[in-house]
C-alpha positions as CSV (number, residue, x, y, z in Angstrom):
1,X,-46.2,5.6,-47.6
2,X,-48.4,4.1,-44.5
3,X,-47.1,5.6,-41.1
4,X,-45.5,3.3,-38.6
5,X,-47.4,2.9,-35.0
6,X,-50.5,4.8,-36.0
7,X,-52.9,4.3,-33.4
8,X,-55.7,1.6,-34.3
9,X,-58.9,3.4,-35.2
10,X,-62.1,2.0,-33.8
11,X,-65.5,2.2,-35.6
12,X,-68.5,3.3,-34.0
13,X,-70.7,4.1,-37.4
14,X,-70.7,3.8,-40.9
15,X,-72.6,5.7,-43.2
16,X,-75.1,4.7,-40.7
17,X,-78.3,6.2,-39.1
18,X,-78.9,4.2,-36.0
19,X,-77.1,3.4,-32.9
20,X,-74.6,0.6,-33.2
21,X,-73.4,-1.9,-30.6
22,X,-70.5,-1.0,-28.1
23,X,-66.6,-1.7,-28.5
24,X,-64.2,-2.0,-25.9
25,X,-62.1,0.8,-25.1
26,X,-58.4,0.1,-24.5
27,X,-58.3,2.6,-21.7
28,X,-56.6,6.3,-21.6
29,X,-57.1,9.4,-24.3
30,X,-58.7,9.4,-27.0
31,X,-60.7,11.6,-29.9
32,X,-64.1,10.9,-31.0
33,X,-64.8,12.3,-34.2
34,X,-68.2,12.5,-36.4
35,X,-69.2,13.4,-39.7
36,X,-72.6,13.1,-41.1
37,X,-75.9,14.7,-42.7
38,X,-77.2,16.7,-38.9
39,X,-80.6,17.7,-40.1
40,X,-81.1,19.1,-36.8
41,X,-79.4,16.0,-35.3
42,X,-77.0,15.1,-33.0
43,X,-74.0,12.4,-32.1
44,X,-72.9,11.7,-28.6
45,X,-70.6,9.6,-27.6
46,X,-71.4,7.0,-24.7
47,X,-69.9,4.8,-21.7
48,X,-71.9,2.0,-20.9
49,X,-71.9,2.0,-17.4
50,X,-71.8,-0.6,-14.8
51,X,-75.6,-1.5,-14.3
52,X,-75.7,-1.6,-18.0
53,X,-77.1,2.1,-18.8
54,X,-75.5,4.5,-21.5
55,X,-74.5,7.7,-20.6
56,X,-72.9,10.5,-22.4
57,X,-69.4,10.8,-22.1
58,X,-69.5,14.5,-21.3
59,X,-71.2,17.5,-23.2
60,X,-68.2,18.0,-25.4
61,X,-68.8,14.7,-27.1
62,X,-72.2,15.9,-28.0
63,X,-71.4,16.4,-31.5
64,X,-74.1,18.8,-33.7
65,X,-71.6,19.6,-36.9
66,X,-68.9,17.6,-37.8
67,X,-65.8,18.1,-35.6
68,X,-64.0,16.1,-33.0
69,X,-63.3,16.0,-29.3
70,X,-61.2,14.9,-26.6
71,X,-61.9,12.4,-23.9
72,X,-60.4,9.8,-21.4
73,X,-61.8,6.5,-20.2
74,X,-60.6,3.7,-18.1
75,X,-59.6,0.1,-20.3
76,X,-62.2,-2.0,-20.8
77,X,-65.0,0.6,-21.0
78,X,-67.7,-0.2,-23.7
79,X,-68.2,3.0,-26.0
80,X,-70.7,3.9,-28.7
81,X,-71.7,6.1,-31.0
82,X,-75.9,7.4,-29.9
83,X,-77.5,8.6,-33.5
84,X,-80.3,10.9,-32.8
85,X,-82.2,12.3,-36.3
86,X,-78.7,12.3,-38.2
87,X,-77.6,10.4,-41.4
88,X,-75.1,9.1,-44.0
89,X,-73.0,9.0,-39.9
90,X,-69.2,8.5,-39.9
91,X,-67.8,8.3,-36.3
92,X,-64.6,7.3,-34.8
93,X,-62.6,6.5,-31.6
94,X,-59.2,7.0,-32.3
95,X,-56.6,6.5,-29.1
96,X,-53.8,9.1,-28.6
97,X,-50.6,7.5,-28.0
């Protein structure tokens, strides 16, 4: 049975192994999640700021085993997934409502 309301998911990679492009944020809490093959690497999630440079979210979001972490960003923010060394990546933006 599908639940009622769930909270859209966004996509930042999948089963990918380079950085993808940004998606807008809707604004307010959220998780990041991220699964993936580490080798060593690592999966941060980033704000694009308003010059136009990516910056990490904060070192919680720095992701180097699968797991998930909590964040909070205006609306309208551009996010991403940065994919440094790891592969075969999953990772998410899911808001909490």
């Amino acid at each position: 049975m599908p639940v009622l309301n769930a909270p859209k998911q966004y996509v930042l990679a999948s089963n990918a192994s380079a950085t993808g492009t940004g998606v807008k944020w809707p604004g307010g809490p959220g998780t990041f999640s991220a699964e993936a093959t580490f080798g060593g690497g690592t999966i941060t999630l980033q704000v694009q700021t308003a010059t136009g440079t990516w910056i990490a979210v904060g070192s919680d979001t720095t992701l180097t085993a699968a797991g998930i972490a909590g964040f909070i960003l205006p609306n309208g923010s551009n996010i991403r997934a940065l994919i440094a060394t790891a592969t075969a990546v999953w990772a998410f933006a899911t808001p909490m409502t």
